[in-house]
Backbone bond lengths (Angstrom), bond angles and torsions (degrees), N, CA, C in turn:
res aa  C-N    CA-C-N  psi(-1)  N-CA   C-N-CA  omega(-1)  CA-C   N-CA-C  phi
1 X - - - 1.432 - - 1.531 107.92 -
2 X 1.337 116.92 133.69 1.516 128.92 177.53 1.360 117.47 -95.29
3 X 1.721 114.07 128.39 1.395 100.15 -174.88 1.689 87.51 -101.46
4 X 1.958 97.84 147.43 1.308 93.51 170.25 1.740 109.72 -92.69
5 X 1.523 105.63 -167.28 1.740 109.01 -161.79 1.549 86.54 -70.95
6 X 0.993 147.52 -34.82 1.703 126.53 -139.59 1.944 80.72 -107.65
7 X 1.346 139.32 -18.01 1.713 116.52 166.59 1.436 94.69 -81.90
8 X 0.993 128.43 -30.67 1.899 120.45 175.07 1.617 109.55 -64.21
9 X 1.341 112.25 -41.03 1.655 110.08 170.67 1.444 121.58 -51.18
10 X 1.561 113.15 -46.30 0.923 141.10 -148.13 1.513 117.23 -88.80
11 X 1.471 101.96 -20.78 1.177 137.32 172.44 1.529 125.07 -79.73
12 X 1.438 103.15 -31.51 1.545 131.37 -164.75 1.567 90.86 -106.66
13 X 1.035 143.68 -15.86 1.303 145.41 -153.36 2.151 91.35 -106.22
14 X 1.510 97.83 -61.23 1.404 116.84 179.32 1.848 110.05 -42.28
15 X 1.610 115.00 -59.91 0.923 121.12 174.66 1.325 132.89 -51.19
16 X 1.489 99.10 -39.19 1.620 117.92 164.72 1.433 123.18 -45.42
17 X 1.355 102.26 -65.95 1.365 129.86 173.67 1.835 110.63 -52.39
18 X 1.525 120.67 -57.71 1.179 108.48 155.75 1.829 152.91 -59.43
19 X 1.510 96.75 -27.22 1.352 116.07 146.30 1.308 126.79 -47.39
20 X 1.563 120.57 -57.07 1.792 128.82 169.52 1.170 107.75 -56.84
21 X 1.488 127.54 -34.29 1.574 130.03 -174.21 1.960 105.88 -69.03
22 X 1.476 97.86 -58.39 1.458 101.22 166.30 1.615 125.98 -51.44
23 X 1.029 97.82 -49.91 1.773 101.70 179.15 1.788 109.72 -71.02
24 X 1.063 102.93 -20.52 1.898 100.98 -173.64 2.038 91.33 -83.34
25 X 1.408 113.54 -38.44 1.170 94.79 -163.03 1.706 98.66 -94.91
26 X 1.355 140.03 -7.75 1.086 140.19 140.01 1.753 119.30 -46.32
27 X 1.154 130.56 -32.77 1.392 137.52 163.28 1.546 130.61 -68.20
28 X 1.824 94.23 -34.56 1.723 107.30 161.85 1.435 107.74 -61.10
29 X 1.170 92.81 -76.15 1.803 101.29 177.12 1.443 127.80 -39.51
30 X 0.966 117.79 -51.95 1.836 107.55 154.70 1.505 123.83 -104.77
31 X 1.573 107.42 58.74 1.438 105.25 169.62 1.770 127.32 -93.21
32 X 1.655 85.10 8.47 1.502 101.33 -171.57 2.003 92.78 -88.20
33 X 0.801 108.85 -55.26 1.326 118.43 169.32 1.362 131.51 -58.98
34 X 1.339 100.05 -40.90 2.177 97.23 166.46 1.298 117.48 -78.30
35 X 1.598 108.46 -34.31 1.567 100.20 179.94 1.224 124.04 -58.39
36 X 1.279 128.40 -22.09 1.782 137.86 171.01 1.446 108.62 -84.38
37 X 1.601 111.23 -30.24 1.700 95.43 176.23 1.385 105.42 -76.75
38 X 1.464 123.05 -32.59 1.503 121.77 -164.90 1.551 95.46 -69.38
39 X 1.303 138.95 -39.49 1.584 141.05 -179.63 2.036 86.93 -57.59
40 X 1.217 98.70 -64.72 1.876 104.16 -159.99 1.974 87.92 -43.23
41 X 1.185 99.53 -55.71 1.730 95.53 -157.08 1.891 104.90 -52.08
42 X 1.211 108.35 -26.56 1.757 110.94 165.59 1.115 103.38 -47.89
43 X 1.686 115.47 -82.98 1.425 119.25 -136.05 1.501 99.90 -89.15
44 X 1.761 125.37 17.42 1.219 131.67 141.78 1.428 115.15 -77.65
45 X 0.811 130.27 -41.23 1.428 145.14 154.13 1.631 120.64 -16.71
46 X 1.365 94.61 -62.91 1.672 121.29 -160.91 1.462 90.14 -87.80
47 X 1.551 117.52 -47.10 1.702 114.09 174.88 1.267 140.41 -65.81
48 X 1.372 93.38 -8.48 1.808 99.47 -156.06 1.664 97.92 -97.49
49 X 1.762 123.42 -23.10 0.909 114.18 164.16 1.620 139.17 -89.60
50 X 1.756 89.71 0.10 1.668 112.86 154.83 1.399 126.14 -70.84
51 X 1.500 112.21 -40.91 1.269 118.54 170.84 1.778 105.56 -51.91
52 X 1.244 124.50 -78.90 1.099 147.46 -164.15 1.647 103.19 -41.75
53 X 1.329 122.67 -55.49 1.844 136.28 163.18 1.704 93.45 -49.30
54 X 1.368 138.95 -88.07 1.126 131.58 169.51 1.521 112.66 -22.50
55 X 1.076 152.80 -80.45 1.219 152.76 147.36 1.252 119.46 3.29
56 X 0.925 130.71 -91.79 1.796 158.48 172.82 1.582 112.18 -43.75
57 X 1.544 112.13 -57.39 1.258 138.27 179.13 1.293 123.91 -67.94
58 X 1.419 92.13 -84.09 1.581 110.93 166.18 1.566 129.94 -64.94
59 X 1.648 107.98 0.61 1.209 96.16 -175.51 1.323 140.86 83.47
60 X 1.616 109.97 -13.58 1.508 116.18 -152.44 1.702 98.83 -94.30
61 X 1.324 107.13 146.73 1.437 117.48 171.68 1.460 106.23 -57.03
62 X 1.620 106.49 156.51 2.099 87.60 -169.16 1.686 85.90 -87.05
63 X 1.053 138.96 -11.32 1.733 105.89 -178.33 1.541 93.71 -64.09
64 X 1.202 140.47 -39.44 1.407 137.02 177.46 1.351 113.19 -42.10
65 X 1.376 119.36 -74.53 1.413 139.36 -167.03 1.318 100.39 -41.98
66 X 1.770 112.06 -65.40 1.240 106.34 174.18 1.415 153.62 -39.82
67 X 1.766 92.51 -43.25 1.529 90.59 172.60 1.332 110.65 -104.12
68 X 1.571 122.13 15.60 1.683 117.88 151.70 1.510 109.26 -66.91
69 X 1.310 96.56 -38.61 1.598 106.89 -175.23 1.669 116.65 -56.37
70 X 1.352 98.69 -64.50 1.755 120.43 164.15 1.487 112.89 -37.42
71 X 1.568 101.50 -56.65 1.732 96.88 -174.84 1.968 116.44 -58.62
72 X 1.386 86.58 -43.22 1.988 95.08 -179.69 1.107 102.74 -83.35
73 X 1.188 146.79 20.50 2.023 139.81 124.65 1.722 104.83 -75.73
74 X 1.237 101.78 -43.43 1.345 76.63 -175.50 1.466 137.80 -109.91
75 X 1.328 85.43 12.69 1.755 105.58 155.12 1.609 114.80 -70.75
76 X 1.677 103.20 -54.27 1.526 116.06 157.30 1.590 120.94 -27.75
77 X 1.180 113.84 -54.59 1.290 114.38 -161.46 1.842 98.78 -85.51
78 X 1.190 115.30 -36.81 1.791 138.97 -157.51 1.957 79.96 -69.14
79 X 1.127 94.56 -73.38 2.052 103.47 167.17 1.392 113.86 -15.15
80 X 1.476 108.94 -80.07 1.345 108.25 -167.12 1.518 115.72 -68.37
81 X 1.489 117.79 -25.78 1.480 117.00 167.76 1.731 109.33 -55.20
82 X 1.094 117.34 -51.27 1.458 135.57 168.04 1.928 91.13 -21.01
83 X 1.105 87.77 -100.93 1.978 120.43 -176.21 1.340 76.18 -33.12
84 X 1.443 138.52 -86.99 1.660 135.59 -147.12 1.523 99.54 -39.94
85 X 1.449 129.60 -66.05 1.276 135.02 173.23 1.139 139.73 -61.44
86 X 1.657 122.39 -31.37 1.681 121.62 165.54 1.739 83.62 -57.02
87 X 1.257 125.49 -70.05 1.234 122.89 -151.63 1.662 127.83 -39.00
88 X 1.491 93.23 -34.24 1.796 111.46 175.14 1.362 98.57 -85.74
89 X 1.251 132.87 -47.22 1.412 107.48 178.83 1.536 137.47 -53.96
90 X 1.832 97.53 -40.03 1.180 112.95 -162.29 2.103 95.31 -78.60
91 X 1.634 117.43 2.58 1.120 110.15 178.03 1.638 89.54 -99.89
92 X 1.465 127.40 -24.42 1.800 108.35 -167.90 1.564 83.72 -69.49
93 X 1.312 134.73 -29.77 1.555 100.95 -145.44 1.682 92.02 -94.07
94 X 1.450 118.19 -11.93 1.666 98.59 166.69 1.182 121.47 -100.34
95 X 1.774 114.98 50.20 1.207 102.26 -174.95 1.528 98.76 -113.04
96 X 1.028 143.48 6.08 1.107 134.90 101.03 1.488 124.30 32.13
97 X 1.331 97.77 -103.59 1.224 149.44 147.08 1.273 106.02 0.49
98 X 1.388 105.88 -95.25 1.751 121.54 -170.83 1.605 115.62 -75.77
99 X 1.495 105.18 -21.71 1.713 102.45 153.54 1.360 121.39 -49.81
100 X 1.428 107.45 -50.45 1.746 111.05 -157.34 1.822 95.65 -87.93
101 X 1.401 132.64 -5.56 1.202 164.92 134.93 1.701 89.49 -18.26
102 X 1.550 100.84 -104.07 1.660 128.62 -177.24 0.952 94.92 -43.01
103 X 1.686 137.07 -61.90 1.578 100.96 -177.14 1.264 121.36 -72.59
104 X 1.402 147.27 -4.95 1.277 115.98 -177.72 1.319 103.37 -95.23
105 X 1.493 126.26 -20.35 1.602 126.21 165.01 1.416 120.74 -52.61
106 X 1.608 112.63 -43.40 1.816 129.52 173.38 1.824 87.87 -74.95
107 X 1.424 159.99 16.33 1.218 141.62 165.92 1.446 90.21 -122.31
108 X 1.317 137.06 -56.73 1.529 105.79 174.42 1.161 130.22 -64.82
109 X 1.675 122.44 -10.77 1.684 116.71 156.41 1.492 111.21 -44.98
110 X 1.346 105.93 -61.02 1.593 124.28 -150.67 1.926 86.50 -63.81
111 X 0.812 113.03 -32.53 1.459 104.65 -168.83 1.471 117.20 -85.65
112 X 1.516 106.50 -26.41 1.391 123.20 176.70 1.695 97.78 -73.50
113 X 1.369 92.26 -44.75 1.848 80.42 -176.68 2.035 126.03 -63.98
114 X 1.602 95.38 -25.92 1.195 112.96 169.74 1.366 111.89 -63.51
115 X 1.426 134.60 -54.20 0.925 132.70 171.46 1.654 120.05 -47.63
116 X 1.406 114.78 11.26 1.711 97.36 -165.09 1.442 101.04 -136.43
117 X 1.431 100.81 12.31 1.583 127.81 177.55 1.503 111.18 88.80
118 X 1.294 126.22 23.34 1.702 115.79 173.55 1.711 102.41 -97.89
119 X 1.288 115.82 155.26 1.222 132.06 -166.08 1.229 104.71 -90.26
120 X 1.298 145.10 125.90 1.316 123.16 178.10 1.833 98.60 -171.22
121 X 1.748 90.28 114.78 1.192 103.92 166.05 1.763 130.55 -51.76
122 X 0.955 111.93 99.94 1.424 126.54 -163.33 1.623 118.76 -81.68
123 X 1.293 111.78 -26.87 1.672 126.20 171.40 1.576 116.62 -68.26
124 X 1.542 105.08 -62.15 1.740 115.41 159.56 1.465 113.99 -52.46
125 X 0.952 115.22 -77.04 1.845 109.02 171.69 1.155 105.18 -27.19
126 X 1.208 120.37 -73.85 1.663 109.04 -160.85 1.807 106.54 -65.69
127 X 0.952 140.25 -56.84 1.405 139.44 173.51 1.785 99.86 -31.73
128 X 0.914 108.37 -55.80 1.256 111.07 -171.13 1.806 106.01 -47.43
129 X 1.598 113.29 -62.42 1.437 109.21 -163.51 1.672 84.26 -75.67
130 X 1.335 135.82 -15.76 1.705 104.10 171.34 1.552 123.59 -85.26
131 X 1.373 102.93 11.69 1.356 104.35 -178.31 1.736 101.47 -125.66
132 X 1.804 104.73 42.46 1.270 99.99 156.66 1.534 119.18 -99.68
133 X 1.371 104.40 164.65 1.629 98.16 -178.34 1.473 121.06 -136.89
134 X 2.252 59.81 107.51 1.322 85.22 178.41 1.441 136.67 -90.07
135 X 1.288 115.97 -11.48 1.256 138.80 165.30 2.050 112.60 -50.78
136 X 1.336 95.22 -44.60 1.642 111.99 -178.82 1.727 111.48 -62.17
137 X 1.228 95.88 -50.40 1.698 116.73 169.77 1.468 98.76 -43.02
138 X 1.515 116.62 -70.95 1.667 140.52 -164.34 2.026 89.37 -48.33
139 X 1.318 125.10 -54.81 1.209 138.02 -163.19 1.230 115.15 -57.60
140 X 1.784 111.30 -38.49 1.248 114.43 -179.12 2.122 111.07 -78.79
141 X 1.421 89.95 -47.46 1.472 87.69 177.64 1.012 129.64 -27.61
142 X 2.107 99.67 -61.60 1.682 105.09 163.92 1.653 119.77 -52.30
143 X 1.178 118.25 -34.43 1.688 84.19 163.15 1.571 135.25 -121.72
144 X 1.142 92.66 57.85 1.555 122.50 170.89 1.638 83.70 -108.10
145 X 1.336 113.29 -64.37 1.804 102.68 -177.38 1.727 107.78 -42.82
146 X 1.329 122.53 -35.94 1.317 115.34 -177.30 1.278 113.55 -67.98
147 X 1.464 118.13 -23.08 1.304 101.11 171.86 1.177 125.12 -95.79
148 X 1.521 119.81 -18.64 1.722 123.65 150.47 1.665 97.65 -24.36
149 X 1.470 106.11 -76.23 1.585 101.92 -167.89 1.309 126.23 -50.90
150 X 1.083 116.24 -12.36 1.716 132.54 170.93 1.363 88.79 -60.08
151 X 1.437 99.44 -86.91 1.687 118.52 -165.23 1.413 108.20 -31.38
152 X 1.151 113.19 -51.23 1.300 108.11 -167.87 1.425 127.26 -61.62
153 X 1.979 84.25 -49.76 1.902 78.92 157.79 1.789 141.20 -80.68
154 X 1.537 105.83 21.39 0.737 141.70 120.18 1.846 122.10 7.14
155 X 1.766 61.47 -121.89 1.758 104.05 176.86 2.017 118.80 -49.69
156 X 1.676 75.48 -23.47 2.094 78.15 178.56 1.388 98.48 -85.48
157 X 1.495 122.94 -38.72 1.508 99.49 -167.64 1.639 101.98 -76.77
158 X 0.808 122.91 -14.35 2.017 128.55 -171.89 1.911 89.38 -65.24
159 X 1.800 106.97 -59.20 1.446 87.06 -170.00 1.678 119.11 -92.05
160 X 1.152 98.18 23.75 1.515 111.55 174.40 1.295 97.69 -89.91
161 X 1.232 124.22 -54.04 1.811 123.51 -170.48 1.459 96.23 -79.55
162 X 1.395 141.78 6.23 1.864 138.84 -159.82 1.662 82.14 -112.59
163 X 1.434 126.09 -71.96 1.512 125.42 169.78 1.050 109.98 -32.28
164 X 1.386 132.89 -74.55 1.661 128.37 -144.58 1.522 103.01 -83.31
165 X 1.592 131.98 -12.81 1.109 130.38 171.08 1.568 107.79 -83.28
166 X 1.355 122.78 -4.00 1.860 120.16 -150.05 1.768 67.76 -92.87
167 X 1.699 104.82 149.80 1.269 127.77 168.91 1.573 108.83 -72.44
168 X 1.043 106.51 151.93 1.575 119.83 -167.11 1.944 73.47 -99.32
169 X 1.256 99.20 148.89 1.767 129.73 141.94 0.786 121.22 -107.93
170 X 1.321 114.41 140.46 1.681 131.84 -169.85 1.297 120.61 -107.76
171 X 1.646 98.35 -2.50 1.737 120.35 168.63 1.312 128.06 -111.89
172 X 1.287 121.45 111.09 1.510 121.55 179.47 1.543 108.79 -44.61
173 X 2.084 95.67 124.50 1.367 95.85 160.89 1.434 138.72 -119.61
174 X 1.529 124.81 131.46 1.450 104.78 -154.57 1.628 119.91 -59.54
175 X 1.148 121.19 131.50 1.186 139.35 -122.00 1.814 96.31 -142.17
């Protein structure tokens, strides 16, 4: 039996289409895992031509280079967790703050709106936005930050094993 060109197209079209289906749901499924190598494969990136300047440049033996290199990613990364977290904290503890904020901004609406002749129950409304929860919101963030810190440590051991596997050269490169 002879296939003509358009069941061979048609065929090639099918496979395509099932391949993207496999690979999209192969990408869901380990997106917990690529998203930290795809960060690691950067700051291998950004390191590997630090190592090599350290090396070449600086002179330094590569167990040196390397873990100068290693340490300033993951000071880098240790940093921005830092900043990521003062920053969320220093918003739970003024939330407070920016609650009693929203309500008096949501009570001069309600009053501004009263003033312009609309009817509007003002006791329920307001109970309502003070009985949001916001604290629960605040709860999850913090551990979404816990899993930043996962990730991150992560991402250090990915470019810890990406360095110490990268081949050493034994030839200066201009740099």
């Amino acid at each position: 039996m002879v296939e003509s060109k358009f069941d061979t197209r048609v065929s090639q079209y099918c496979l395509l289409f099932l391949t993207a289906v496999a690979a999209t749901v192969a990408l869901i499924y380990t997106r917990t895992v690529l998203l930290p190598f795809v960060f690691s494969i950067f700051f291998f990136a950004v390191a590997s031509p630090a190592i090599r300047w350290l090396q070449y440049r600086g002179h330094f033996p590569r167990w040196l280079a390397v873990t100068t290199a290693f340490l300033v990613v993951a000071i880098l990364c240790l940093a921005t967790v830092a900043v990521i977290g003062l920053s969320i904290e220093n918003f739970v503890k003024g939330a407070d703050v920016y609650k009693t904020r929203v309500l008096e901004m949501f009570q001069s609406l309600l009053e501004r709106a009263g003033q312009m002749g609309y009817q509007v129950d003002q006791a329920s409304l307001l109970e309502r936005v003070r009985g949001l929860p916001i604290f629960s919101v605040f709860q999850k963030v913090t551990g979404g930050l816990t899993v930043i810190l996962g990730n991150i440590f992560l991402v250090l051991i990915f470019v810890f094993f990406l360095i110490v596997g990268e081949q050493a050269d034994h030839k200066p490169h201009p740099v």
